[in-house]
N, C-alpha and C positions, 0 to 999 in steps of 0.2 A: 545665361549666354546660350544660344541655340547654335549648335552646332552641325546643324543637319544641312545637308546640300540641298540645294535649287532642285525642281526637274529638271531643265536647263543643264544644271552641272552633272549629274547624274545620267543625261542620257550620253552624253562629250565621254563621259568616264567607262562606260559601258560601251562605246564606239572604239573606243582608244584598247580597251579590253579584249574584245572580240578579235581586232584587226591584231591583235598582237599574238595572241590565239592561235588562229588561222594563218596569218600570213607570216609574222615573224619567229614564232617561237620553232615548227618542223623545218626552217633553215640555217636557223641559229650555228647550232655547231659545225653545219660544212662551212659557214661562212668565217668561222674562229680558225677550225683547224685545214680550211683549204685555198677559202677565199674564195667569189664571185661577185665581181664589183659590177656585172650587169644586175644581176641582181637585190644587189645590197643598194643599185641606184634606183632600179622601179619601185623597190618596196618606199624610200623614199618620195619618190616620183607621187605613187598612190596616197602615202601619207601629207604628202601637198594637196592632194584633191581632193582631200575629208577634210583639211580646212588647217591641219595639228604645223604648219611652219611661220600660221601668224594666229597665234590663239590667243593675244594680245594686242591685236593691231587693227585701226580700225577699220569697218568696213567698207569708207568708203576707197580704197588703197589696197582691198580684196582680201583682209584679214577677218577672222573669224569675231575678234571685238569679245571672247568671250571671262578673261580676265586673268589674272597671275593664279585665285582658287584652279580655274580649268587647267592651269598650265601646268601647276604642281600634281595634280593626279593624271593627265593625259603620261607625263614625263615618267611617271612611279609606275602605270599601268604597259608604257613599253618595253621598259628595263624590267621588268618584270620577266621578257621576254627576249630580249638582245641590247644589253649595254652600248652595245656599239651602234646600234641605230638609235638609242638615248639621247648620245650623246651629242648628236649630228642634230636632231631636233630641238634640244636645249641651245646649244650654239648658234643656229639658226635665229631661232625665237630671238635671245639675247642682242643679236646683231640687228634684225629686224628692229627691233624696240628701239635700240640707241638711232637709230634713222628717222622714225617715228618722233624720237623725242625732241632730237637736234636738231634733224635736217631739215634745207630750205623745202619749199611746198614742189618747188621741179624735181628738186633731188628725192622728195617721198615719191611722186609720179612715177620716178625714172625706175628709183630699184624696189620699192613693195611689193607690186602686183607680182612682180618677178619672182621675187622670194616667194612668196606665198603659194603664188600657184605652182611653183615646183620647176620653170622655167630655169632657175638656175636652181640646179641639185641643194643645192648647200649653197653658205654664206660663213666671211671667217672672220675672227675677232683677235688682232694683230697688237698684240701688248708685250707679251713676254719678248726677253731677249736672254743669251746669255746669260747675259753678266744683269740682269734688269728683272727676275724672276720675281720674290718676293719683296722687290723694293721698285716697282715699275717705273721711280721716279727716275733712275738712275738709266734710263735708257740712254742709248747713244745714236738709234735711227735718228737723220735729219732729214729736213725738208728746207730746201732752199728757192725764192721765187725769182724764177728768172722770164722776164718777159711775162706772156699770160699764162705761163707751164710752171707748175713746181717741179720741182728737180727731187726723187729721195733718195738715199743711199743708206745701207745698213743690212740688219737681219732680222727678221722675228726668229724664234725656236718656238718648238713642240702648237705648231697652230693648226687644229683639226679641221678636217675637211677639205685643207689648202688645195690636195690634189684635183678634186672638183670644184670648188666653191667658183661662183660667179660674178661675187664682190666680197671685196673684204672692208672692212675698215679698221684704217692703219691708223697708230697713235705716232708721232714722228717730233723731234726736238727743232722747234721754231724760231727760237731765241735762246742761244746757248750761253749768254749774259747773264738770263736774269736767273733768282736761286732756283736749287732745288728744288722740282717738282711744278715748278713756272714755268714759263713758254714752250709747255708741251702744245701742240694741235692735234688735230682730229682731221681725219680724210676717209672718203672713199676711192677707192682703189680696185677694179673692176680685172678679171682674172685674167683677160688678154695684154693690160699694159703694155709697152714694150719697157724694156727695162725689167721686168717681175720674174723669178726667174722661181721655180718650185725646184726642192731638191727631193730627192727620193724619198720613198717615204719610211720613218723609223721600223724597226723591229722591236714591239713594246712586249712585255710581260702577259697583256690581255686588253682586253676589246681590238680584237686584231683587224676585224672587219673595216674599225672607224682608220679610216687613213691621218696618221699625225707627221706634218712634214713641216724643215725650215724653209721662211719664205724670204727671200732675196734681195734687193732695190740695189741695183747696179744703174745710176742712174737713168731712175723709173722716171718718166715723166708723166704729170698726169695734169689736164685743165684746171685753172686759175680757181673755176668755182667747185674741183674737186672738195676745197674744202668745208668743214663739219662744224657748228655756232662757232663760236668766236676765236680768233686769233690769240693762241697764248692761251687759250684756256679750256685745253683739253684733257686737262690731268684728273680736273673734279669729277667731267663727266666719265673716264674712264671709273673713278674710284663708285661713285654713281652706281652705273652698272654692275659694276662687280656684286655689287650686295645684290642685284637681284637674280643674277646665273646662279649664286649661291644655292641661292633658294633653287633651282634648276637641276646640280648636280646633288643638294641635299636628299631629293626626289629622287633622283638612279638611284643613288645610295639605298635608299629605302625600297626600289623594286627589287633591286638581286636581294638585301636582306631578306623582301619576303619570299622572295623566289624559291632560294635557299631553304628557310624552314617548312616553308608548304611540301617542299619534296621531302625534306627528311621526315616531316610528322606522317607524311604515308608512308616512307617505310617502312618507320618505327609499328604501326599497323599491321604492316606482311610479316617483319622480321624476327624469328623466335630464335631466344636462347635459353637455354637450362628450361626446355621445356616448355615456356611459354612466350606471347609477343612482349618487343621491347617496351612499349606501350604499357605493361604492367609493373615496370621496375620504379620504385619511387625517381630515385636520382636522373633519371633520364627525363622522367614527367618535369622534376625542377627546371633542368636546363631548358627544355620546351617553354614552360610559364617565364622565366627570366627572359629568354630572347625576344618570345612574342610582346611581354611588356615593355622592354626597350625600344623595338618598334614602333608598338601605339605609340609612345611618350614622344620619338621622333617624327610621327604622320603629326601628332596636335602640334608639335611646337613649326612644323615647316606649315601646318594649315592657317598657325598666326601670325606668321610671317609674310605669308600671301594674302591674308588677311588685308595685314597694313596696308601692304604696297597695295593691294586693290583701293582703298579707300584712302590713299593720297598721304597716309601719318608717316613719322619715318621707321627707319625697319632695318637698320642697319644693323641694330645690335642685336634681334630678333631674327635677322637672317641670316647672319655669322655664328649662333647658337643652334639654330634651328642643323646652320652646314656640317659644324662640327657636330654635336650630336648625332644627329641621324652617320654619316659616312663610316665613327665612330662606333656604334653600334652595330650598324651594318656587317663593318669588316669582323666584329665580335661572332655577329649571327653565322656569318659563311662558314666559320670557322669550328664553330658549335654543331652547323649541320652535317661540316666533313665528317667532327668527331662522332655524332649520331650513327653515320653511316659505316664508320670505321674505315677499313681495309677499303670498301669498294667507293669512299669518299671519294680515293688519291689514285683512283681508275678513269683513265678519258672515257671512260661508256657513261659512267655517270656524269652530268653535270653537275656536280658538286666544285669540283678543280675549277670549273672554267669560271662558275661564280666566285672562287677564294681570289684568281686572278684578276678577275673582271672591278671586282668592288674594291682593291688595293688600292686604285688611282685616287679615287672621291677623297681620301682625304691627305692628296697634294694639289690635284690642279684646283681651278679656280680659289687656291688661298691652301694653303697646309692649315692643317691643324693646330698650329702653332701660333700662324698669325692670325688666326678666328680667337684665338684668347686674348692674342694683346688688343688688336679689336674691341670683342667684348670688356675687358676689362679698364680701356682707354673709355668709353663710352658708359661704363658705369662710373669710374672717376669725376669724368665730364657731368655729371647728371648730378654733382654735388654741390657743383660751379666752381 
């Protein structure tokens, strides 16, 4: 099996490295601990016009076309450098593709070029609810057709980006007849609505930068052909999806990991005790070799993962391992780097804190921990017939 990147993929990964370098990593923390949303929208803005908000999408729709491989190191090489602009670019990418995938040939016209080129900041992906978390089926948004207008009414929770995003697409109950997890649709929902109402945006634990806010539908009303393939069956293509953001936040996960120990292993270099650097103490060497291998083992299994989905196999269970692993590991790593660091871990001068905060989420949103096993283990059952 060759596992060696393209030039191609190689120069995407080294574009996506530098700009993260340069651009995002020297405003990273004012943007954690102070906040600048003009800022945190150009550097976005810029990263539309190197090509990273449609790095799956094709080109004739103004996407880069360059594959789920490009997507998973462009995404590991930002978060490497601010979680919170990770984030916003995986969700993006993710919403872009389910349009891509679904939507009629106007509807790809109308909102790609958009997304991509950076015209709208962001794009948001309206699933979660409440009471509808890790069981999406159980949503209670509806969508009612009246005349040539849907009507929706309901709430999402914790949807990133909401505060800017310029379309979303909303998942809304169509037919509240038929069973669970049936007559869900699929729409787009465009951020001036009337009816769309954004409510402030949360106070999270970390990536403070990425704004996470609930989004509202006080009867939203939005065109007849707002809607996304087919009537009644929008639950598949939500679940669909989901496996491939996976693969998206498995990717952050894995940049603050290495974020993480890249800083601490220079420390460990500078920092002497009893006489000599840390660097020469077996036990510290260990946890160094344990993290970084956790690591590699989570970049191969999310690079097989994108693998599949590049080449059309399925990748569900490949993706849900590759999420929970890598996020898994991750949060192990940050935590390993704090204790590297000691005392000046759990100091805001160091970024150590801001990555133990930053990497805690990857292994809740798009799917806990939890349900990537039942996942995985449903899907190894299934494979027995």
């Amino acid at each position: 099996m060759d596992l060696s990147l393209s030039e191609d993929q190689i120069l995407i990964q080294d574009m996506a490295r530098k700009f993260a370098e340069s651009e995002l990593a020297p405003v990273a923390e004012k943007l954690d601990q102070e906040g600048d949303r003009e800022r945190f929208l150009g550097n976005l803005k810029k990263l539309a016009e190197l090509g990273f908000m449609g790095l799956n999408i094709d080109a004739d729709f103004g996407g880069t076309d360059a594959g789920t491989v490009v997507f998973s190191l462009a995404v590991t090489e930002i978060a490497r450098a601010c979680a919170s602009t990770a984030v916003t670019v995986s969700v993006t990418n993710m919403v872009a593709e389910v349009i891509q995938a679904i939507g009629s040939e106007e509807q790809k016209q109308r909102y790609l070029p958009r997304i991509c080129s950076g015209d709208y900041p962001a794009a948001g992906f309206c699933l979660t609810e409440t009471t509808a978390g890790s069981d999406p089926s159980g949503m209670r948004t509806s969508a009612v057709l009246d005349g040539d207008e849907w009507v929706l009414n309901g709430a999402k929770q914790f949807i990133t980006s909401a505060e800017y995003a310029g379309v979303f697409v909303v998942w809304a109950l169509t037919d509240p007849d038929q069973p669970k997890g049936k007559g869900i649709s699929c729409f787009l929902v465009e951020g001036n609505a009337p009816g769309l109402k954004i409510s402030k945006a949360e106070k999270k634990m970390g990536q403070h930068a990425s704004a996470t806010n609930e989004v509202l539908f006080d009867n939203c009303r939005i065109p007849a052909d707002a809607l996304m393939g087919e009537l009644n069956q929008g639950f598949r293509i939500a679940v669909g999806e989901l496996a491939g953001g996976r693969i998206g936040i498995g990717s952050l996960a894995l940049g603050i990991g290495l974020a993480a120990m890249d800083y601490a292993r220079t420390y460990m270099t500078e920092r002497r005790q009893f006489g000599k650097p840390l660097t020469d103490f077996q036990g510290l060497q260990w946890m160094l070799a344990d993290a970084y291998t956790d690591l590699e083992a989570a970049r191969l299994l999310l690079m097989s993962a994108a693998d599949r989905k590049e080449k059309g196999l399925p990748f569900s269970k490949e993706a849900s391992m590759a999420k929970l692993f890598a996020s898994e590991k991750a949060n192990k790593a940050c935590y390993t780097a704090l204790q590297l660091l000691g005392g000046y871990g759990y100091i805001r001068e160091f970024p150590l804190e801001r990555y133990a905060r930053d990497v805690r989420i990857t292994s809740i949103y798009e799917g806990t921990s939890e349900i990537q096993r039942v996942i995985i283990a449903r899907e190894l059952l299934r494979e027995l017939g």
